[in-house]
N, C-alpha and C positions, 0 to 999 in steps of 0.2 A: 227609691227616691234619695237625690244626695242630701246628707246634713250639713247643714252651714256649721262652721266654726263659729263655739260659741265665747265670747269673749271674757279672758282671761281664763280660759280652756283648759289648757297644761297648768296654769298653777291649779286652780282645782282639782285637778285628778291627781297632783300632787299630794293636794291638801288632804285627800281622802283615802288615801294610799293603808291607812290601817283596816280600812275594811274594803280596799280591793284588789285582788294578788292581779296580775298581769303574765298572760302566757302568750308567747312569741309563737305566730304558727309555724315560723320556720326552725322553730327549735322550741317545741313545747316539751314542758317539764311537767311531772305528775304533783299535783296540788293534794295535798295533807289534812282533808277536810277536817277531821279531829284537833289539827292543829291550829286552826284558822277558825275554828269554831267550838271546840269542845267535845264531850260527850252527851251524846243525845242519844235517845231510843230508837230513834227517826228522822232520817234526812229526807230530803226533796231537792229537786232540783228545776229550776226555770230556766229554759234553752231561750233567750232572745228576751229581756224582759222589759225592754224598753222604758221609759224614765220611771219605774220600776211601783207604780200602783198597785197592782197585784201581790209583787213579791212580800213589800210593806205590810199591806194588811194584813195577807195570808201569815207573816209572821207576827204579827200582832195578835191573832187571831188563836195560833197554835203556838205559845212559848216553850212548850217540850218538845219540838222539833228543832232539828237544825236545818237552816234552809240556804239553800246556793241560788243565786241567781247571777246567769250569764249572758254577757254581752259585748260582743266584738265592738262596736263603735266609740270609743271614748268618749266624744263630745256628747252622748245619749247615758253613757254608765254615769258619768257623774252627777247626773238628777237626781239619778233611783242610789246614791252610795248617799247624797245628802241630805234625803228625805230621811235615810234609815239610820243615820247620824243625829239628825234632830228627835228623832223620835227614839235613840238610846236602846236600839235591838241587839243586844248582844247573838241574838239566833238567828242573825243573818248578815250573810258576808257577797261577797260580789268578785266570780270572775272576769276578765277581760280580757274575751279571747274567742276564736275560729271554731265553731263544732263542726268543723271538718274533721278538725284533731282531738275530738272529745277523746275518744279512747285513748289518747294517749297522757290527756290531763284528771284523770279521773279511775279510782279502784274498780274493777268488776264487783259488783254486786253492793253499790255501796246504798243505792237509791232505793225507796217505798215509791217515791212517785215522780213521773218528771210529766213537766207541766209546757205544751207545745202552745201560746195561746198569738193568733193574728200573726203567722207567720209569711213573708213574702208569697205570694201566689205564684209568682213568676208563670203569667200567664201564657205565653207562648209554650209550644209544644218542643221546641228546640232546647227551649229549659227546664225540661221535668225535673231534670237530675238534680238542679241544685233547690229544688222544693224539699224542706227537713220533713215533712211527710214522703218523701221520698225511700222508697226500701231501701236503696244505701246507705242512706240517713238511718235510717230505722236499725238495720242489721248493726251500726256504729252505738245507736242507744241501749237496742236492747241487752247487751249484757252488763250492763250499769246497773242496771236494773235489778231487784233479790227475785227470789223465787215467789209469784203471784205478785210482783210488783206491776204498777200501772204505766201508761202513756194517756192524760188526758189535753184533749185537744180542740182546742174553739179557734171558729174561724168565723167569718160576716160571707164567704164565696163558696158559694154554692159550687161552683167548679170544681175547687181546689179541694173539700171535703170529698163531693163521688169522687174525685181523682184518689181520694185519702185511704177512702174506707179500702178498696182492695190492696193497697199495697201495703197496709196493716197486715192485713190477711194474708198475705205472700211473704210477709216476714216471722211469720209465726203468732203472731198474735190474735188473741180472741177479742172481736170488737163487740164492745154490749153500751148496754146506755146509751145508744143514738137517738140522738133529737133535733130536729132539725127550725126549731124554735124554742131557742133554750128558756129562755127571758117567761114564754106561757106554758114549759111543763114544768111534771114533778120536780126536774132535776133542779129547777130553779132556788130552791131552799138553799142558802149558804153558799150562792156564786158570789163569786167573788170579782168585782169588774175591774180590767184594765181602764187605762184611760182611751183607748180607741173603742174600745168596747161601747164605754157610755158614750161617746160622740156620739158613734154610729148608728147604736140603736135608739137614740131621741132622734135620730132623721128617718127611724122609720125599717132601717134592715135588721131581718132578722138573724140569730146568733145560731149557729150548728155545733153541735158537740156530739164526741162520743167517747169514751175508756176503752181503750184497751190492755187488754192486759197478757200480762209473760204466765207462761203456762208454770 
């Protein structure tokens, strides 16, 4: 779906520029999480986090984490950089930029947990490959990731999950915690909702999740 231009856009992103670094996917440069953030016991990270609900609370929620949350779209980063400027998170900062080129903006092993939630479905079968549940995708995450660190990952499409679950599994990962009604099982204690999230499920669809995890 295209994002409209939202207006006074670039000054915004301007204006917010201390909590969100900017990588060029045609010349990404490795980001300094420690620097941009501090020292923490534990970092996370959000691939796509859109006007950025989730990432907020989740750091509201865990102040002894450092948490990244990532987002190519400008005119969308700037919601989720403002919330988290009003609300004075020092433990959480925001990239803007392509996880095509994660690996090349980010340490090996730097993550406990990366967080895939409502990621495009790219339903057509001609575009698997650019679904971030995509093994490509995945093989790109997973050494971000520490040893027994997580991928957890919510979606509302049924598709796109069974599409999910093996290609987890072809990437090396062990997938556990599947549920395919997040919202009425156990896992439901301390989810944490996007804003698509809530939409979605007051109309009624259900939410699929599962962990996987790096050996």
């Amino acid at each position: 779906m295209r994002v409209r231009k939202k207006k006074n856009g670039a000054a915004r992103f301007e204006a917010a520029r201390d909590v969100i670094t900017e990588v060029q996917k045609s010349a990404p440069e490795r980001v300094d999480i420690k620097n941009i953030l501090g020292e923490y016991g534990s970092y996370r990270l959000e691939i796509g986090c859109g006007k950025g609900a989730f990432a907020v609370e989740t750091a509201k929620r865990h102040g002894d984490i450092g948490f990244i949350a990532m987002e190519m779209v400008k005119d969308v980063i700037i919601f989720a950089a403002e919330k988290a400027k009003a609300e004075k998170l020092e433990n959480l900062r925001f990239v803007c930029g392509d996880a095509d080129v994660i690996g090349q903006i980010f340490d090996p092993d730097t993550f406990d947990t990366i967080y895939i939630n409502f990621c495009d479905p790219w339903p057509k079968n001609r575009h698997a490959k650019r679904r971030l549940t995509c093994r490509t995708f995945l093989e790109k995450f997973k050494p971000l990731l520490k040893g027994g660190g997580a991928i957890e990952f919510k979606t509302d499409n049924r598709d796109l999950f069974d599409f999910s679950v093996p290609e987890f599994e072809a990437a090396g990962f062990e997938v556990c915690d599947v549920t395919y009604d997040l919202h009425q099982s156990e896992y439901a204690s301390g989810n944490i909702m996007t804003e698509y999230e809530k939409n979605f499920s007051q109309k009624g669809f259900k939410i699929n999740r599962l962990v996987a995890k790096k050996p």
